[in-house]
C-alpha positions in Angstrom: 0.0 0.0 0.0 1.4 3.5 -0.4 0.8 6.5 0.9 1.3 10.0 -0.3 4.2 12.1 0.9 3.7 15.0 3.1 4.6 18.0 1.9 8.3 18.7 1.6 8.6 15.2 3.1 12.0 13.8 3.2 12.2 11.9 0.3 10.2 8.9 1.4 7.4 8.0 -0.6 5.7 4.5 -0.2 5.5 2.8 2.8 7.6 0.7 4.0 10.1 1.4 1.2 12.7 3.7 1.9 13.9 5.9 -1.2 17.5 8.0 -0.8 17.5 11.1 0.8 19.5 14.0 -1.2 20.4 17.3 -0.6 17.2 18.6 -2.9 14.7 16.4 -1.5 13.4 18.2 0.9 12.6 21.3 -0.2 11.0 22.7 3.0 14.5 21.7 4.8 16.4 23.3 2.0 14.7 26.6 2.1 15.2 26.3 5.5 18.9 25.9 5.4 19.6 28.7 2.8 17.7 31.3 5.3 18.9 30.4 7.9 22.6 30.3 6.2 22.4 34.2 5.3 23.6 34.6 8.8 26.8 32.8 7.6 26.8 35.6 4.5 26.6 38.2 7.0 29.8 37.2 8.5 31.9 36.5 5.4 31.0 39.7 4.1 31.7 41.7 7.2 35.2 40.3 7.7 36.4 40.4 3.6 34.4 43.9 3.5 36.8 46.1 6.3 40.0 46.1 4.1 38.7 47.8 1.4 36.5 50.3 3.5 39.5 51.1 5.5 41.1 53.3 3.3 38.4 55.0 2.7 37.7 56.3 6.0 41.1 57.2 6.6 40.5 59.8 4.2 37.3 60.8 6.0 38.8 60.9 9.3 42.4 62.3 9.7 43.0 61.0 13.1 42.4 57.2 11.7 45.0 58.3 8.9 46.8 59.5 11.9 46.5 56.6 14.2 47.7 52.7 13.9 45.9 52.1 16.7 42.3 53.9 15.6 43.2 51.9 12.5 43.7 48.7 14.5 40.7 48.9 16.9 38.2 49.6 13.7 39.3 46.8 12.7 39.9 44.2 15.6 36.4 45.6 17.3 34.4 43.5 15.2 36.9 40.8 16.5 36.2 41.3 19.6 32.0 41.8 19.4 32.4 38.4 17.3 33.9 36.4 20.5 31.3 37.9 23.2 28.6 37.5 20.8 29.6 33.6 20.2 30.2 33.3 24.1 26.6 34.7 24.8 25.1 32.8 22.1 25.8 29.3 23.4 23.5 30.3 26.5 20.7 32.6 24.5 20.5 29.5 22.1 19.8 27.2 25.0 17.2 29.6 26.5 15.4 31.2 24.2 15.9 29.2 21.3 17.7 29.1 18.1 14.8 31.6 16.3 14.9 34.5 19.0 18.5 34.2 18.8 18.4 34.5 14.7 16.1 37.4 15.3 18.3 39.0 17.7 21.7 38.5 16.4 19.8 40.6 12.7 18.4 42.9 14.9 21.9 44.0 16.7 24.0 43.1 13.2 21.9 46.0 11.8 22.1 48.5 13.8 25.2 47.9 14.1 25.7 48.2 10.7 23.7 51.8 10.3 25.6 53.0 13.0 28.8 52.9 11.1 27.2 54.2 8.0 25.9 57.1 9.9 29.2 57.2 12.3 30.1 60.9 12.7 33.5 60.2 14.1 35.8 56.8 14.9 35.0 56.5 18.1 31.2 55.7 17.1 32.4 53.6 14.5 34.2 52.0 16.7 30.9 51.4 18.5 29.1 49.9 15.2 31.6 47.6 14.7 31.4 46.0 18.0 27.6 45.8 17.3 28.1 44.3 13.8 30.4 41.6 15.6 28.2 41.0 18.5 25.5 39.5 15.6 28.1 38.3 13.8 29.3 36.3 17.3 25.9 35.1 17.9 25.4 34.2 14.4 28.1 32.0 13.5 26.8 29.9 16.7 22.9 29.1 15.8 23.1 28.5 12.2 24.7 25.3 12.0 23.1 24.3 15.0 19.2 25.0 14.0 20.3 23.6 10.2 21.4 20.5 12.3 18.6 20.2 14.2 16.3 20.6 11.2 18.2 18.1 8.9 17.9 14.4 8.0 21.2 12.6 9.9 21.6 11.5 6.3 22.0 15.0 4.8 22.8 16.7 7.7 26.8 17.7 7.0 25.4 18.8 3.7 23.1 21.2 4.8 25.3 22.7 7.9 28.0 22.9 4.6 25.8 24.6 3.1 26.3 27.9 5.9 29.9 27.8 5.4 29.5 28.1 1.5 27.6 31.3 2.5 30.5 32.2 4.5 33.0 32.0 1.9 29.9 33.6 -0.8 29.5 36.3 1.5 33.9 37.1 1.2 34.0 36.9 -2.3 30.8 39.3 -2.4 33.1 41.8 -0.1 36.3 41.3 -2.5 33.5 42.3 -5.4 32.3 45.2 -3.4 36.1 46.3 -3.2 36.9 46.4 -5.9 34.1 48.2 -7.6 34.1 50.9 -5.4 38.2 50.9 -5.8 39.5 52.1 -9.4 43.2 51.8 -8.3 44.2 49.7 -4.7 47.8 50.2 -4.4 49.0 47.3 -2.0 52.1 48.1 0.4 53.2 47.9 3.6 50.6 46.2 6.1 50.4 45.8 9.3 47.6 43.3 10.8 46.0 44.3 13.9 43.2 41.8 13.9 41.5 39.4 11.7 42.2 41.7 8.5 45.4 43.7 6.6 45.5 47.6 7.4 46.8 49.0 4.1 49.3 52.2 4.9 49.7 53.7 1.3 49.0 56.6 -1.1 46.7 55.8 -3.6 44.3 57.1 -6.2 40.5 56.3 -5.6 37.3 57.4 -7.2 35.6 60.4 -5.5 32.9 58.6 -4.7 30.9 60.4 -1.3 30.4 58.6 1.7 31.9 55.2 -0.2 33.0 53.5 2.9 29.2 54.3 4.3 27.8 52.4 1.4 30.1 49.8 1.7 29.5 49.1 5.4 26.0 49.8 5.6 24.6 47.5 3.0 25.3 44.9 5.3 22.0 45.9 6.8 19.9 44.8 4.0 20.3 40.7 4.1 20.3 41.2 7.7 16.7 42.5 7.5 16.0 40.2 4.8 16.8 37.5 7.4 14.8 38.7 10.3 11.8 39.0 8.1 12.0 35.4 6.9 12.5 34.1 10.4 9.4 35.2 11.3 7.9 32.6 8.7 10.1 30.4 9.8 9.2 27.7 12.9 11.7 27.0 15.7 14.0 24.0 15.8 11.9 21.0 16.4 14.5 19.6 18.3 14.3 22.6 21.3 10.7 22.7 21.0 10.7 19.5 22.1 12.8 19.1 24.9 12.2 23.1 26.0 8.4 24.4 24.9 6.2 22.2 22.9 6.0 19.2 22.0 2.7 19.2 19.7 4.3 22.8 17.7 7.5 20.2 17.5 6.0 17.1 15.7 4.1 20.0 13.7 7.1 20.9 12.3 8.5 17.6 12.4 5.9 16.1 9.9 7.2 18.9 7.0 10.7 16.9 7.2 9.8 13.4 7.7 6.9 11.1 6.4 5.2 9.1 9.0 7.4 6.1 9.7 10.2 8.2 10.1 8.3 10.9 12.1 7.9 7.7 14.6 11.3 6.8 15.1 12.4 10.8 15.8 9.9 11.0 18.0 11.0 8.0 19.9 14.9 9.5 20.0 13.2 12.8 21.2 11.2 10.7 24.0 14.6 8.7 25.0 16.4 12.2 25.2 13.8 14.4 26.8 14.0 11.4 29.7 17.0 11.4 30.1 17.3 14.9 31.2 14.7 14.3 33.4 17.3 12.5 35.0 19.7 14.8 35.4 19.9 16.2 38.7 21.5 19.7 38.1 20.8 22.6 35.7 23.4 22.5 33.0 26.2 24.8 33.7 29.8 25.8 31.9 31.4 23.8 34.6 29.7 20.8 33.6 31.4 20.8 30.2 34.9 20.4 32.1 33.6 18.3 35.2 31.0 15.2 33.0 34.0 13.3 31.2 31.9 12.5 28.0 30.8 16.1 27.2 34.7 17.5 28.1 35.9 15.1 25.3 33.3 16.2 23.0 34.2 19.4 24.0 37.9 18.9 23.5 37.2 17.1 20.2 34.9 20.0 18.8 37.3 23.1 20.4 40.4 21.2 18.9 38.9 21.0 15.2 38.1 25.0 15.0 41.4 25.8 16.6 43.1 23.9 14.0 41.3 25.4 11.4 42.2 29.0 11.7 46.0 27.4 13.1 46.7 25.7 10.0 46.6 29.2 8.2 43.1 29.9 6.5 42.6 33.3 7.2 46.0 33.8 6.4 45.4 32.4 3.0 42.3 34.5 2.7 43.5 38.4 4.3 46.8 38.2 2.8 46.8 36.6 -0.2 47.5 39.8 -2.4 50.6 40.3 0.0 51.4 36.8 -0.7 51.1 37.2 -4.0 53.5 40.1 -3.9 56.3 38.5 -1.7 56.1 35.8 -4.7 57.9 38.3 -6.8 54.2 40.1 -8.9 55.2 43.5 -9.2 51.2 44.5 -10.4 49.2 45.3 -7.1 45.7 45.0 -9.6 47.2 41.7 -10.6 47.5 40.9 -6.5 43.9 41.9 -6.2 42.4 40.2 -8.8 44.9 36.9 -7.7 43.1 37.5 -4.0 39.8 37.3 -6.1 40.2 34.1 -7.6 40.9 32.8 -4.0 38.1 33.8 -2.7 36.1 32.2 -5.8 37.9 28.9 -5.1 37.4 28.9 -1.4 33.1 29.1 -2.4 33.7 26.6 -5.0 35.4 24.2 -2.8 32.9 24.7 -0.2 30.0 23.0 -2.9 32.4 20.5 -3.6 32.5 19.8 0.4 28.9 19.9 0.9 28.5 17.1 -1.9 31.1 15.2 -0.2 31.0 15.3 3.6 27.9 12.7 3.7 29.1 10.0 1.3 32.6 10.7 2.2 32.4 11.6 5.6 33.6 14.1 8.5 36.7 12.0 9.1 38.0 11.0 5.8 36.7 14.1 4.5 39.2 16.2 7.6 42.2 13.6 6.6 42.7 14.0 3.4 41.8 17.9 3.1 44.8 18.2 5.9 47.2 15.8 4.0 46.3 18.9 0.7 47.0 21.4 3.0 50.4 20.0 4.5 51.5 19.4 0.8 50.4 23.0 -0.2 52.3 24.5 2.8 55.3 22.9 1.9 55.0 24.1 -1.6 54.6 27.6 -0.3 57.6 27.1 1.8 60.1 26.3 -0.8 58.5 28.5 -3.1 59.7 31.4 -1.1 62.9 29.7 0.0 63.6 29.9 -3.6 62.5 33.6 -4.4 64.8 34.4 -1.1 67.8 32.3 -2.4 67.4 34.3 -5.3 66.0 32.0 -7.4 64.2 33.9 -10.4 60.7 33.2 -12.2 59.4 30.9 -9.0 55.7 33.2 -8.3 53.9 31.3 -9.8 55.1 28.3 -7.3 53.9 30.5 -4.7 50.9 30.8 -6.6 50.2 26.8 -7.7 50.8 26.5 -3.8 48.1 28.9 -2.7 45.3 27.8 -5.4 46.5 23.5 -4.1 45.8 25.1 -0.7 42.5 26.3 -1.2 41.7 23.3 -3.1 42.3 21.1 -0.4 41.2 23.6 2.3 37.7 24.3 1.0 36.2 21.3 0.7 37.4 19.7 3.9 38.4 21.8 6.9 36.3 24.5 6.1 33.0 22.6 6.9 33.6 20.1 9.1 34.8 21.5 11.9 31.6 23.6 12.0 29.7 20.3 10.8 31.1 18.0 14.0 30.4 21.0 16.4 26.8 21.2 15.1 26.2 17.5 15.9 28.3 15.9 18.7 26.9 17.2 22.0 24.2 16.5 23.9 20.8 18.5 23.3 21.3 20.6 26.8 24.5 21.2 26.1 24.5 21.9 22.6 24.1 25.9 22.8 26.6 26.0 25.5 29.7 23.9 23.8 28.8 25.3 20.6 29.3 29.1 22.0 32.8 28.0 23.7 34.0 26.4 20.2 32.9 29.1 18.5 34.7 31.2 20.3 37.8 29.4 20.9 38.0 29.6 16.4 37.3 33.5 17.1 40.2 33.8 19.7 42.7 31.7 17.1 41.4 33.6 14.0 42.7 36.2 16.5 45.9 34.9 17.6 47.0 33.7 13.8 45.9 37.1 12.5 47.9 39.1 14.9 51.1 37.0 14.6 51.3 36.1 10.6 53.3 38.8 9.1 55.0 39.4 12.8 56.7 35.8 12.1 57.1 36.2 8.4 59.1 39.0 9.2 61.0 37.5 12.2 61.8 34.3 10.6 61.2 34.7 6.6 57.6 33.7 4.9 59.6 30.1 3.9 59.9 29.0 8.0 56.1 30.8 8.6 54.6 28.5 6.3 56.9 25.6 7.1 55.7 26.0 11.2 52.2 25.6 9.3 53.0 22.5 7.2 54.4 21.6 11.4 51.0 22.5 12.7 49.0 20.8 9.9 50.8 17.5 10.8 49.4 17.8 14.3 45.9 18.7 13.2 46.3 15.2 11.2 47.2 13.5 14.6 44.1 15.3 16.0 41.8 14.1 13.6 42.9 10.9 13.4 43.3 10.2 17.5 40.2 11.8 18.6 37.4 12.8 16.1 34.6 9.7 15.2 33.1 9.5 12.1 29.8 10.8 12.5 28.3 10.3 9.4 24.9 9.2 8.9 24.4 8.9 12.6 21.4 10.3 15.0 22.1 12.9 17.6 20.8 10.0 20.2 23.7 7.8 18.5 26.4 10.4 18.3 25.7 11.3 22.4 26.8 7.5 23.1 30.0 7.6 21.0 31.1 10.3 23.6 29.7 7.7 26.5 31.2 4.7 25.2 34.5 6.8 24.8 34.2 8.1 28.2 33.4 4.2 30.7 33.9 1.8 27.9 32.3 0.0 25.2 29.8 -1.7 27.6 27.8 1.7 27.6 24.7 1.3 26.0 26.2 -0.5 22.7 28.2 2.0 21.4 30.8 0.0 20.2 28.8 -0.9 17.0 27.8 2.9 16.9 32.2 3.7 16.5 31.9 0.9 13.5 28.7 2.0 12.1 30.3 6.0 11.7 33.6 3.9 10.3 32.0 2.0 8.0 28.9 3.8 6.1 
């Protein structure tokens, strides 16, 4: 007998026969997703959009022009908004839920963002940017997380992918934005103060008014566009569940599964809405360090976003027109248009990883992107061991060696440490370790922003990318010692991995759950 589908089902159509689940089968999840995901826009565009805005308002305000440090707080304010907002976010997530933290995070993001369009001096720029960061903070926590909690376990890395590709969109939309407000960028001397290059040069610009406004306050627009969507939009099924309603929850749980499958969610959902029950103190940050299972969760999600920004990313991404230069270009709108193509490749790599990371998996996927990367490193290195030895005609070594890097980057460390952080920790604890991971990639985006060019100058750019080849080999260690494979799996499966890892394999079964993740 066969039933119809319910609208935007899940891709299973007669009873009793179970039909693939895609990344387009759902359209209802899908939509979903890509609202939810302009959040992830938002913050690619705000951290690729300050470089080119920069020299703009230098011109506008002579004490910036004046000032490194004016220059370097406009800049590393957003920074610093971004890893309060992320640290809040964790516990607005877990109490109010991940749509009135949507909603929030747009509502501060644009106001933050009119304030420094209507900023009558730094110092109140300086304001808007911490505002702008605060949403993006908050943001870059509950997107993945209510994607995740939304999606099919089969789909599910697909569809969190899917935020990062509008983070890397979202930079590539800023690089655009650069350079058509820019007629002539003149690259020189930088200096980094935070998680983007201050440019100190003379150079010729259109005469465009209030160009820097326009560029910084347009990020308003998607952030309203967002807010108004959410409004349509339901609640994650999963926190109405265990927090609010559980009739509102299986209503928005029948738009993503058909009937049989609705069962068995709803069954997980019972299991973990008991166990709470059971749990004889409110969640608190010291739990995550004090219950052994959720610390190595913890440890296993923190360690995969610290890697990412450690094994160089962003310093792929804000410097890759200086790169370019060291590497012997001469032509700064050659650099720039180089630093375009990045950009274009990190999005494109991103859709490659989203069509990957389920029939590959988090794991493998993590692996072999960090094997790329530790090749592409050591390409970089000699390519500039070479250009210092005075080796001529070697750039476009340096150059092969940033494009292998992105190739392998994109599709592999880019979304899965936001993927595995979405998914391994327990429903009451989800908000909570997600905000501390989020943050701990914030305060290493940080760290490897401040200390790139510091080094390269110290030690030479061939040792700087050689210690990240170094730091690349340990991220492979990482990866392989303490991240499972948690493709395909439920939450309810993934939370006894961590248990079975914590007291041993006679917890609940969970042996077969580490083989199940190895093997499908």
């Amino acid at each position: 007998m066969t039933i119809e589908s319910f609208p935007g089902s899940s891709g299973y159509i007669d009873a009793g026969v179970d039909k693939k689940i895609t990344y387009f089968s759902n359209t209802y999840v899908l939509g979903l997703t890509v609202i939810a995901g302009i959040g992830g826009l938002l913050f690619g565009y705000d951290t690729g959009v300050i470089s080119g805005a920069l020299l703009y308002i230098r011109d506008d305000f002579k004490a910036v022009d004046e000032s490194s440090f004016l220059q370097e707080t406009i800049v590393s304010m957003a920074l610093v908004g971004a890893m309060i907002g992320a640290a809040a976010g964790g516990w607005i997530n877990d109490a109010y839920g991940r749509k009135k933290a949507t909603l929030l995070a747009d509502v501060v993001f644009a106001v933050g963002s009119l304030v420094m369009a209507g900023a009558p001096d730094p110092y109140v720029l300086i304001g808007g940017r911490l505002l702008v960061g605060l949403g993006v903070g908050v943001a870059s926590v509950t997107a993945p997380m209510y994607i995740a909690e939304a999606a099919p376990s089969e789909i599910r890395g697909g569809l969190v992918s899917t935020n990062v590709l509008m983070i890397t969109g979202g930079q590539f939309v800023s690089y655009l934005v650069n350079l058509a407000f820019t007629e002539t960028i003149i690259l020189g001397r930088r200096e980094t103060a935070a998680c983007m290059e201050l440019i100190h040069v003379d150079y010729p610009v259109m005469e465009v008014p209030g160009t820097w406004r326009w560029m910084l306050g347009v990020a308003a627009v998607p952030a309203i566009v967002q807010f108004l969507l959410m409004l349509l939009l339901p609640e994650s099924p999963r926190w109405l569940y265990m927090k609010k309603s559980k009739s509102e929850a299986i209503v928005v749980l029948s738009k993503i599964y058909d009937p049989y499958r609705l069962e068995e969610e709803l069954d997980q959902l019972a299991s973990a809405l008991e166990e709470e029950k059971h749990r004889k103190n409110a969640v608190s940050y010291l739990d995550v360090f004090r219950i052994k299972e959720i610390r190595l969760a913890f440890f296993t999600g923190a360690g995969l976003q610290a890697f990412q920004q450690f094994t160089g990313i962003n310093t792929v991404m804000y410097y890759s027109p200086t790169i370019v230069q060291m590497a012997g270009f001469s032509s700064n709108q050659l650099a720039l248009l180089l630093s375009l193509v990045v950009a274009l490749m990190n999005a494109a790599g991103t859709v490659l990883g989203i069509n990957l990371i389920d029939h590959f998996g988090r794991r493998k996927l993590a692996l072999s992107s960090l094997f790329g990367v530790f090749l592409s490193l050591i390409l970089l290195s000699v390519a500039f061991f070479l250009e210092s030895s005075g080796v001529a005609n070697v750039g476009w070594l340096a150059v092969l060696g940033l494009a292998l890097y992105i190739s392998f980057f994109a599709p592999g460390m880019g979304p899965v440490p936001w993927t595995v952080n979405s998914e391994i920790y327990p429903e009451s604890y989800r908000g909570i370790c997600g905000g501390m991971s989020a943050t701990v990639n914030w305060i290493s985006n940080l760290i490897v922003a401040q200390s790139f060019l510091s080094v390269a100058d110290a030690v030479g750019t061939g040792w700087t990318f050689m210690i990240l080849a170094g730091i690349s080999v340990a991220a492979f260690g990482f990866v392989a010692a303490f991240v499972p494979e948690t493709k395909g799996l439920t939450f309810d499966e993934v939370e006894r991995i961590w248990k079975e890892r914590a007291w041993g394999s006679g917890n609940g079964g969970s042996e077969s759950l580490l083989e199940k993740g190895e093997e499908s």
